[in-house]
C-alpha positions as MATLAB code, in Angstrom:
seq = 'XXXXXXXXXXXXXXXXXXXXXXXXXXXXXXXXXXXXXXXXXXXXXXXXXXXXXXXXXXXXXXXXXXXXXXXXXXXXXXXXXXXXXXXXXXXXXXXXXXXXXXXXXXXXXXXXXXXXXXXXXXXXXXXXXXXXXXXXXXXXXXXXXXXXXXXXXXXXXXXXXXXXXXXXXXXXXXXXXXXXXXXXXXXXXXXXXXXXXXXXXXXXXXXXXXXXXXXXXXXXXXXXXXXXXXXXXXXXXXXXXXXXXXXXXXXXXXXXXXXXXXXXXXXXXXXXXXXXXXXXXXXXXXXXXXXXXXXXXXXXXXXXXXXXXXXXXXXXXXXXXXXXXXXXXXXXXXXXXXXXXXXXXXXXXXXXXXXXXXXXXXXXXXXXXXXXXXXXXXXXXXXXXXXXXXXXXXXXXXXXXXXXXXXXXXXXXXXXXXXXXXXXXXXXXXXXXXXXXXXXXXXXXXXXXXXXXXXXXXXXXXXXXXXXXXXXXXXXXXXXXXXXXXXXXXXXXXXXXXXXXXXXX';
ca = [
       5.662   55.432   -9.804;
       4.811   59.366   -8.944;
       5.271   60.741   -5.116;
       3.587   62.980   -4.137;
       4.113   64.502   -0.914;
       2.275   67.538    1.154;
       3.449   68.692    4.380;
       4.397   65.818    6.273;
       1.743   63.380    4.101;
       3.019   61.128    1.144;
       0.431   59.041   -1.405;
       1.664   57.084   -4.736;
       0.500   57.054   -7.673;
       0.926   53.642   -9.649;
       3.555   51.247   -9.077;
       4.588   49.510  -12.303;
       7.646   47.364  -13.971;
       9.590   47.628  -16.675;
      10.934   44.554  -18.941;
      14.486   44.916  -19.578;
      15.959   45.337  -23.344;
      18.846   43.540  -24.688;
      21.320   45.747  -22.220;
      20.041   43.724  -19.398;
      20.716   40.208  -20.330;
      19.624   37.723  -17.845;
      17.425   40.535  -15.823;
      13.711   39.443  -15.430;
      11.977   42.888  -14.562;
      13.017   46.393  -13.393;
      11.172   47.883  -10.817;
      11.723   51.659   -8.913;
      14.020   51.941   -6.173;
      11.441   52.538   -2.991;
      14.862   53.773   -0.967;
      12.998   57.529   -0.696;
       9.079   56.739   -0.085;
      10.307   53.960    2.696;
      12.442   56.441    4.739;
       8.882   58.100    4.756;
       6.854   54.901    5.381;
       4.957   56.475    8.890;
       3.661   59.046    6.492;
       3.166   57.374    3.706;
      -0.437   57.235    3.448;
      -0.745   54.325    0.254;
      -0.882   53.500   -2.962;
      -3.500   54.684   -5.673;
      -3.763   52.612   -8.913;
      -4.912   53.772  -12.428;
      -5.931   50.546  -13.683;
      -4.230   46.775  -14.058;
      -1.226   46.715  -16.950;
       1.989   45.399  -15.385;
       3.579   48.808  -16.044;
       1.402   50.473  -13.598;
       1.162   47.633  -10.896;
       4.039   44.959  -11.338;
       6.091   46.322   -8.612;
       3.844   46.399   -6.190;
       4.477   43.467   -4.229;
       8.193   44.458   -4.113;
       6.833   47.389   -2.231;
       4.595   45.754   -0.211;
       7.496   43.209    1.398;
       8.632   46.281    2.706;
       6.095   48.124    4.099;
       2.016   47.419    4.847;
       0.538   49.750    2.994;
      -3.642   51.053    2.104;
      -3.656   50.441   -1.978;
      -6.622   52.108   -3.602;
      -7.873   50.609   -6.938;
     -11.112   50.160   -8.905;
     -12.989   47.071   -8.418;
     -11.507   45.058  -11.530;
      -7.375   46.230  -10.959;
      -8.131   45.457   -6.989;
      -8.578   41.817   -8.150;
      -5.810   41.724  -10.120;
      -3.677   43.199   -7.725;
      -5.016   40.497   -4.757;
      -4.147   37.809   -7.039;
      -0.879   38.875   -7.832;
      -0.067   39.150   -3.842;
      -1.067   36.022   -3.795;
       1.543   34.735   -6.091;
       3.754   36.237   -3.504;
       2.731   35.162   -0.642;
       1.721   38.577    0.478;
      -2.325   38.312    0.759;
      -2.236   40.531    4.257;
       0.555   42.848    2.771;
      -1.978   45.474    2.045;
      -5.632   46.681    2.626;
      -7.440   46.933   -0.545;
      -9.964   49.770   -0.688;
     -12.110   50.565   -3.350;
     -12.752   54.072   -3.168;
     -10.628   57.574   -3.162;
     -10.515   61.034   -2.879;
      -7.112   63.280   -3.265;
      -7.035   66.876   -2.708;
      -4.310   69.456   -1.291;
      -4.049   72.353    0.254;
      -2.392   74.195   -2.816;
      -5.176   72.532   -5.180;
      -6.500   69.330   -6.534;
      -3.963   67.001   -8.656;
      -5.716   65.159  -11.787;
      -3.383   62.426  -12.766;
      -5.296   60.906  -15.625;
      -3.534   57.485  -16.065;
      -3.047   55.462  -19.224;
      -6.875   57.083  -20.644;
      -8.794   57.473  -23.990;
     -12.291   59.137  -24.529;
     -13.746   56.279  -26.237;
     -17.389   57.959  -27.052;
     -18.705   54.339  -27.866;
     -16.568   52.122  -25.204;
     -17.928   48.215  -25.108;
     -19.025   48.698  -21.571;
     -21.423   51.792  -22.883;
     -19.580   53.900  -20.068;
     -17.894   56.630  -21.987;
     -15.409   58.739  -20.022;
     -17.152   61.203  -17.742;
     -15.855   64.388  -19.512;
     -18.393   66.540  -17.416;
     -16.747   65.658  -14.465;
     -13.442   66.784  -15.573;
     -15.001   69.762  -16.569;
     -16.839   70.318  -13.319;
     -12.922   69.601  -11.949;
     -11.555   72.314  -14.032;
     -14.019   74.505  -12.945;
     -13.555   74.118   -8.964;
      -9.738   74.592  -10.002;
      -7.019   71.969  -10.953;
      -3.380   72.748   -9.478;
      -1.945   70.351  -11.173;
      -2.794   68.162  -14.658;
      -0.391   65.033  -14.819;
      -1.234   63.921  -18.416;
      -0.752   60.692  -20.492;
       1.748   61.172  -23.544;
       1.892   58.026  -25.288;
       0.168   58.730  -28.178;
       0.974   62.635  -28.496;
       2.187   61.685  -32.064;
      -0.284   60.745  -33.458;
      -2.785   63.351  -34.750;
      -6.580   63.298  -34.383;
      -8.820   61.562  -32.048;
      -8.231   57.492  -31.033;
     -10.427   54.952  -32.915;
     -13.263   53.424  -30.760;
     -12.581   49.696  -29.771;
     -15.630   48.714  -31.213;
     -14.036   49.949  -34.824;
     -11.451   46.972  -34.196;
     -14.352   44.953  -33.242;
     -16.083   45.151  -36.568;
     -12.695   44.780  -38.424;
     -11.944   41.456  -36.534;
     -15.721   40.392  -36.937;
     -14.652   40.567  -40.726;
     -11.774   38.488  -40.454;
     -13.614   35.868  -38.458;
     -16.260   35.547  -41.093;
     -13.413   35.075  -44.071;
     -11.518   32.481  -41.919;
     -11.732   28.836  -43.067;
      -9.883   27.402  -40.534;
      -8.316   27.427  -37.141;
      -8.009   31.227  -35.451;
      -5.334   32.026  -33.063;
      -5.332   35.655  -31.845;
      -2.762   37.380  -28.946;
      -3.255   40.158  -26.987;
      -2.797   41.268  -23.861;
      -4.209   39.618  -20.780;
      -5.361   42.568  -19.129;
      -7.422   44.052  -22.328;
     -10.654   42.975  -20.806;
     -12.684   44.606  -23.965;
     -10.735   42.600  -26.469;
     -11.376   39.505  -24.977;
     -14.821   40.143  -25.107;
     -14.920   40.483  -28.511;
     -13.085   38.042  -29.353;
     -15.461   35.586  -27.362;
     -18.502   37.423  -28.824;
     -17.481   36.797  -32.127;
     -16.374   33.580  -31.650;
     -19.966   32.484  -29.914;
     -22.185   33.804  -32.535;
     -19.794   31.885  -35.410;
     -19.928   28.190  -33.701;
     -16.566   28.685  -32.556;
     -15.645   27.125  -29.127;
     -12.611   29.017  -27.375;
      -9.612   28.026  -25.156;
      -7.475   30.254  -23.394;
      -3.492   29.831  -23.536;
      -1.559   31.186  -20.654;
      -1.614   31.901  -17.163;
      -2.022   35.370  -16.652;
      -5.038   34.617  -19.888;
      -6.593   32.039  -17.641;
      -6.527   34.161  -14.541;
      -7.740   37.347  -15.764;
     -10.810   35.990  -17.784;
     -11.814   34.034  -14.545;
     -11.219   37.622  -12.183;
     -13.260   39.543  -14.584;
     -15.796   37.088  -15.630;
     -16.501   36.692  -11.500;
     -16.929   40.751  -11.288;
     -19.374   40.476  -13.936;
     -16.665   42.653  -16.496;
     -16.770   39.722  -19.384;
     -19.605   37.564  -20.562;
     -19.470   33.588  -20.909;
     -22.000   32.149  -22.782;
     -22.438   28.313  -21.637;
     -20.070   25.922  -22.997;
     -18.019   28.598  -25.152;
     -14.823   27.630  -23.068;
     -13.162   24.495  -23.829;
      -9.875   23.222  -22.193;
      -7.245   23.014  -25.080;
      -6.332   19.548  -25.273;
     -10.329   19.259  -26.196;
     -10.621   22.097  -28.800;
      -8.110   21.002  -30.604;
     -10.047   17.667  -31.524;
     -12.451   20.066  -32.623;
     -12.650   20.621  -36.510;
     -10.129   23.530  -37.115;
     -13.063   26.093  -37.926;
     -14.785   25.372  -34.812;
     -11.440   26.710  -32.762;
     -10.261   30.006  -31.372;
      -7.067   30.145  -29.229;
      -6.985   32.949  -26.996;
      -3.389   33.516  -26.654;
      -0.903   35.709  -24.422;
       2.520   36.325  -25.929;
       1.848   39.718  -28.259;
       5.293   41.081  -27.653;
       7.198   37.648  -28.245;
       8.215   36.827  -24.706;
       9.888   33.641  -25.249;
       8.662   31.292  -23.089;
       4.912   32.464  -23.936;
       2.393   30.433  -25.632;
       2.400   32.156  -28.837;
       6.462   32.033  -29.472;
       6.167   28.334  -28.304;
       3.482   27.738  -30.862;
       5.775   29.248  -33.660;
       8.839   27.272  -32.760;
       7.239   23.686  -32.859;
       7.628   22.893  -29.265;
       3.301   23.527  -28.199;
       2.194   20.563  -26.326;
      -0.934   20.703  -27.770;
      -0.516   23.035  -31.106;
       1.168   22.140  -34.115;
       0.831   25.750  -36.190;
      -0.183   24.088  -39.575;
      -1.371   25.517  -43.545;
      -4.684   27.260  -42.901;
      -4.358   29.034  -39.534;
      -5.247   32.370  -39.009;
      -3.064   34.024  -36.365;
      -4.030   37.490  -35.073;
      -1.838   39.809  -32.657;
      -4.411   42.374  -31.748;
      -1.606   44.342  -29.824;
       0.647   47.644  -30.621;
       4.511   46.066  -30.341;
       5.946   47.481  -27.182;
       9.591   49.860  -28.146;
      12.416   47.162  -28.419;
      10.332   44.457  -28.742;
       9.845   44.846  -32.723;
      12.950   41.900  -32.896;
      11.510   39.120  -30.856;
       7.946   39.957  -32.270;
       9.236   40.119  -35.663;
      11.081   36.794  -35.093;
       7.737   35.181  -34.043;
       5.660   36.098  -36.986;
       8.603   34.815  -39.441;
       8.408   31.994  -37.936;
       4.698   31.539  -38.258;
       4.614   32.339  -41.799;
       7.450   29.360  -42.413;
       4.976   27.059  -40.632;
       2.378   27.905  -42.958;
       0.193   30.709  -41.640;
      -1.391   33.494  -42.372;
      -1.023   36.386  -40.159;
      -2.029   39.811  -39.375;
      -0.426   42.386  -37.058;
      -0.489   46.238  -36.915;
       1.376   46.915  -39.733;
      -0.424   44.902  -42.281;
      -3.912   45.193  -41.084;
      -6.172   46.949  -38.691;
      -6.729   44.683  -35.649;
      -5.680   47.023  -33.015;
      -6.844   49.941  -31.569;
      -4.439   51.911  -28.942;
      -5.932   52.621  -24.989;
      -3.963   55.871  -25.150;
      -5.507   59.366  -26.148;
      -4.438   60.905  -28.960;
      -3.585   65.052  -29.713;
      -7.428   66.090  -29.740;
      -7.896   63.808  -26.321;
      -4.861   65.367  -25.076;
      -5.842   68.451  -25.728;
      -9.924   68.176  -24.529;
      -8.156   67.470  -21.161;
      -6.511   70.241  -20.877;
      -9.280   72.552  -22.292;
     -11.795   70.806  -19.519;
      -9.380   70.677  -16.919;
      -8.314   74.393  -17.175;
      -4.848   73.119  -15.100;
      -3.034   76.372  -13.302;
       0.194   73.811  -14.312;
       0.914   70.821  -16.552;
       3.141   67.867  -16.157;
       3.238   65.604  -19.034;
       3.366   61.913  -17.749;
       4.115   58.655  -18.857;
       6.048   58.251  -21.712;
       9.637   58.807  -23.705;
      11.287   61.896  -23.751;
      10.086   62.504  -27.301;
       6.260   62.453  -26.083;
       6.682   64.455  -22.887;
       8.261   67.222  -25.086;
       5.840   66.720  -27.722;
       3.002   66.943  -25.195;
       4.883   70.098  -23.579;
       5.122   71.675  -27.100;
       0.947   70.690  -27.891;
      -0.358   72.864  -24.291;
       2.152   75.506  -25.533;
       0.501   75.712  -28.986;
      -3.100   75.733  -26.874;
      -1.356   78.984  -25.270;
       0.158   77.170  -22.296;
       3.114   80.105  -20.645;
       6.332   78.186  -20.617;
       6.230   78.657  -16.625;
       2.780   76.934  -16.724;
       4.360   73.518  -17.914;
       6.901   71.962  -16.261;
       9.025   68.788  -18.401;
      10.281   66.709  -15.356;
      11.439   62.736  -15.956;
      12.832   60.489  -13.537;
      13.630   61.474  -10.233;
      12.418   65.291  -11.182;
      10.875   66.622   -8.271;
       8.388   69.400   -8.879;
       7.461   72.113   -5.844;
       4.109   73.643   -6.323;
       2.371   76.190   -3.932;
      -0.934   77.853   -3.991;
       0.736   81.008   -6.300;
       3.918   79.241   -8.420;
       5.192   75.701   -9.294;
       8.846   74.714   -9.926;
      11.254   72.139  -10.317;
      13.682   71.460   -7.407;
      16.688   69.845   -6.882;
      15.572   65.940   -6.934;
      15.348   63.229   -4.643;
      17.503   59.600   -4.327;
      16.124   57.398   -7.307;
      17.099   55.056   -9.780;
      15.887   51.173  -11.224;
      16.430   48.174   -9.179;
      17.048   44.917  -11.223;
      15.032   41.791  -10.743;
      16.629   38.650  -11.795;
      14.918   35.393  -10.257;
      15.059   35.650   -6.367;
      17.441   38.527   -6.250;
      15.968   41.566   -6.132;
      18.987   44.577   -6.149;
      21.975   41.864   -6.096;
      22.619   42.363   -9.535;
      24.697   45.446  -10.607;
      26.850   47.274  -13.373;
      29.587   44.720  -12.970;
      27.665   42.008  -12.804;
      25.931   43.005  -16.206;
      29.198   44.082  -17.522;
      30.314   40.461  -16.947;
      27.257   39.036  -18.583;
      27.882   41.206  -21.445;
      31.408   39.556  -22.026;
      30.374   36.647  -21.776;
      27.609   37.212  -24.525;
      29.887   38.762  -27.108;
      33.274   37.177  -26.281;
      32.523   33.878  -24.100;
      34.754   32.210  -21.086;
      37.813   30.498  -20.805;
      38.757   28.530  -17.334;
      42.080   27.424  -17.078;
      43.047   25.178  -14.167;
      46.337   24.646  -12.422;
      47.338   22.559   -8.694;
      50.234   22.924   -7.121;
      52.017   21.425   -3.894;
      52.758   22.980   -0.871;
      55.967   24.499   -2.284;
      54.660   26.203   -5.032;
      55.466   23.630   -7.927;
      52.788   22.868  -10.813;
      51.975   19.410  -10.083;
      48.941   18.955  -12.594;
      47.966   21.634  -15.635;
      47.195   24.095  -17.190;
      43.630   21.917  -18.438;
      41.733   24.866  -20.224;
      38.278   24.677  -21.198;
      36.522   27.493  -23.189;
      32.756   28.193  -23.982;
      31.662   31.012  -26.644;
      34.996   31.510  -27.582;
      36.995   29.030  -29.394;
      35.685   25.563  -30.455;
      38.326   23.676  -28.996;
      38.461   20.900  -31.702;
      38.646   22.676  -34.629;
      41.256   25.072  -32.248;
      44.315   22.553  -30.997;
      46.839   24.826  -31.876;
      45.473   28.045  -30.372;
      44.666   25.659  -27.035;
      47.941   24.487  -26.716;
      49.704   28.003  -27.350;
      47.239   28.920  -24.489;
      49.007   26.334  -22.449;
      52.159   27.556  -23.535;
      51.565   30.991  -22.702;
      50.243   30.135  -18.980;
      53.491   28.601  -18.583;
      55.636   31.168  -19.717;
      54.234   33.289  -17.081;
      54.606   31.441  -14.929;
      58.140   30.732  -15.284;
      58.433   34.440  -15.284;
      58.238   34.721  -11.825;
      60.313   35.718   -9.719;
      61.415   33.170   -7.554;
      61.878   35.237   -4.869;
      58.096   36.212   -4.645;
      55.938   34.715   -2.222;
      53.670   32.320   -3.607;
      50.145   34.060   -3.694;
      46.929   32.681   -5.168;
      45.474   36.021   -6.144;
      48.709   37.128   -8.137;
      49.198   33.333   -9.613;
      45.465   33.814  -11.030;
      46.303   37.501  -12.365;
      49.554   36.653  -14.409;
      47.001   33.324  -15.877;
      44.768   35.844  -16.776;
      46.302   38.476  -18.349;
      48.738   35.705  -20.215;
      45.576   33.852  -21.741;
      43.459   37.160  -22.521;
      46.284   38.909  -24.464;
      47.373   35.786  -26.619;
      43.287   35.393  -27.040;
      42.899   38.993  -28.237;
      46.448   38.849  -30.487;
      44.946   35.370  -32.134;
      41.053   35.985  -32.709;
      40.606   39.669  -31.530;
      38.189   38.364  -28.484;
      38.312   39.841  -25.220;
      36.801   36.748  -23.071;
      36.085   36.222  -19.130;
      39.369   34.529  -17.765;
      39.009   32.307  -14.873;
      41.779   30.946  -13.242;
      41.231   27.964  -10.848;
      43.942   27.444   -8.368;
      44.090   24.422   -6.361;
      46.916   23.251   -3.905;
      47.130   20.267   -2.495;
];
């Protein structure tokens, strides 16, 4: 999400999510902290958004509880967007608009989005690289700049290159073809339905957000249906297995997706069997290469053949690539540059590729999160930056779940629990314990010894007391703990949660 602010006016650009990586466990997305734009909500003028992924638009409704905001979007991620407020209950949350024009008094800002100049796109509507130019030549302030691909050398393939590979696949496949990709790649799933049509094929679609975008962009006229190509699943599948294609979501593993439920054995419908053809038209997202790799083992034990990026050509990437990057700055002739979107790594590497173009150092400005930059109609600079940070989704809570709470869930990940119970009367006797039950740490049968020495050990401290202390449940529960953790850590070198439950009665 980028702010940008001029006088006492405010507009965003995107407003995306981030899945969380393995230091997160238990978190279900990360989204920005809005704490900054919402102190500014009476002149905070909306929302623009570059196109559909989640990464650009997940967060939205979290915004949008918050604050009623304009959001403007092309016709195809404005659909997307009203069905995901939907989800959330948030239909009159904001006012959809199709159309937009930005421009400030020090200049126009280009932001460029997630962008490739695909010369022969599937839709036959290249980029419009003479508007950029006629841009550049009424004057760009600013040039905020994709960086994904800043790597990688050359210009990006044309998805109708991965079209004709796939086509050549679907002609050598004998039986059943499975292929994942991402929901929101409108283009793909054309092909993949085009090719599919003109071989007999009939095709079902696996997964929600599959089902839902196909319908959205099929009504908008973006994807073409022939009659009776679409078949529910529990139909195709009593087709002959070279008569079925299974459109599938799941590309980066997610676990409860179709495609990682197809590869463990637990598909309602699909039984991955000797034969099948499984495709994952899709780049692996950074730290998802486990769980993906995890998938495809497992779909190679059940018997299939598959293909991925690293062991064939069925994906082409949406981002530019060093001679895109570098057209758009060429036709956008920017007075400054801001790299966007991407890791450190590629906003340097996209710094370092204007510098080569002969970019002045105080032309291009390296800013990540929470960077503010300052730019007026003669200089541009980075200031001291605002309030902002990552706000943690996990199921209904949105923010409740902090450092200590993920510290906590880390422990109990790599060294389990132990609860250890005790009651005692009114006078501060044990009357009934120490019962101790563990989880992830010890397996209690196999453990007797170390279980009763446990016991043994709560005792001891106990007895330790002085009996001139005042009984006191929180200082009962800390001598418990730290009696159980050391012996724990002294026995098996495990650090586990301790929790004490004190009853009286």
């Amino acid at each position: 999400m980028m702010l940008i602010e001029s006088g006492d006016d405010a507009i965003a650009v995107d407003c995306g999510l981030m899945f969380p990586d393995d230091e997160l466990p238990g978190v279900d997305y990360v989204i920005p902290d809005f704490s900054y734009a919402l102190a500014k909500r009476e002149r905070f003028h909306g929302v623009v958004l570059t196109h559909g992924h989640e990464d650009h638009i997940g967060a939205l409704p979290y915004l949008l509880r918050s604050a009623r905001l304009p959001v403007y979007a092309t016709p195809l991620t404005r659909a997307f967007v009203a069905d995901k407020l939907r989800e959330h209950a948030l239909s009159e949350a904001a006012d959809l608009r199709p159309r937009l024009a930005i421009d400030t008094p020090v200049g126009t800002i280009v932001h460029t989005g997630d962008f490739k100049l695909d010369p022969s796109p599937l839709d036959g509507e290249p980029a419009d690289t003479r508007r950029f130019a006629e841009l550049g030549e009424e004057g760009v302030a600013v040039l905020c700049s994709d960086s994904t691909n800043v790597d990688r050398p050359g210009h990006t393939q044309s998805e109708i290159e991965v079209g004709a590979a796939l086509a050549e696949r679907f002609d050598h496949a004998t039986g059943r073809i499975i292929l994942a990709t991402f929901a929101s790649h409108i283009h793909r799933i054309q092909q993949v339905l085009t090719l599919a049509a003109a071989r007999g094929r009939h095709v079902a679609l696996l997964g929600r957000s599959m089902e839902r975008n196909v319908a959205i962009a099929a009504e908008l006229g973006y994807l073409h249906l022939p009659a009776g190509l679409l078949r529910p699943l529990e139909e195709l599948v009593a087709l002959a297995p070279e008569r079925q294609v299974i459109l599938s979501t799941g590309s980066q593993g997610e676990p409860n997706s179709a495609l990682a439920l197809m590869a463990a054995g637990e598909h309602k419908y699909v039984q991955i069997a000797r034969g099948d053809l499984v495709v994952i038209s899709a780049r692996v997202i950074p730290g998802n290469e486990r769980t993906v790799g995890r998938v495809i083992n497992a779909l190679y034990r059940l018997g299939a053949e598959v293909l991925y990026e690293d062991n064939a050509f069925v994906h082409v990437s949406g981002h530019a690539s060093q001679e895109d990057l570098k057209l758009m700055l060429k036709l956008t002739q920017p007075r400054y540059f801001v790299p966007v979107h991407g890791e450190y790594r590629h906003l340097l590497g996209h710094a370092r590729l204007a510098a080569g173009m002969g970019f002045a150092a105080d032309r291009v400005l390296l800013v990540e999160d929470g960077t503010a930059v300052e730019v007026t109609p003669t200089t541009a600079r980075i200031i001291p930056g605002y309030p902002t940070g990552r706000v943690l989704v996990d199921g209904k809570g949105i923010g409740d779940v902090g450092s200590v709470v993920l510290r906590d869930r880390q422990i109990l990940a790599d060294d389990g629990v132990i609860a250890v119970a005790l009651t005692f009367d009114a006078g501060g006797a044990v009357v009934a314990g120490p019962e101790i039950a563990s989880r992830g740490v010890i397996y209690v049968k196999e453990n007797e010894a170390l279980l009763e020495d446990m016991k043994s050990a709560v005792r001891a401290a106990l007895t330790a007391r002085d009996p001139a202390e005042p009984w006191d449940r929180d200082a009962i529960g800390a001598r418990v703990r730290t009696a159980v953790r050391q012996l724990v850590n002294q026995r098996v070198q495990r650090k586990p949660i301790v929790l004490p439950i004190i009853l009286e009665v």
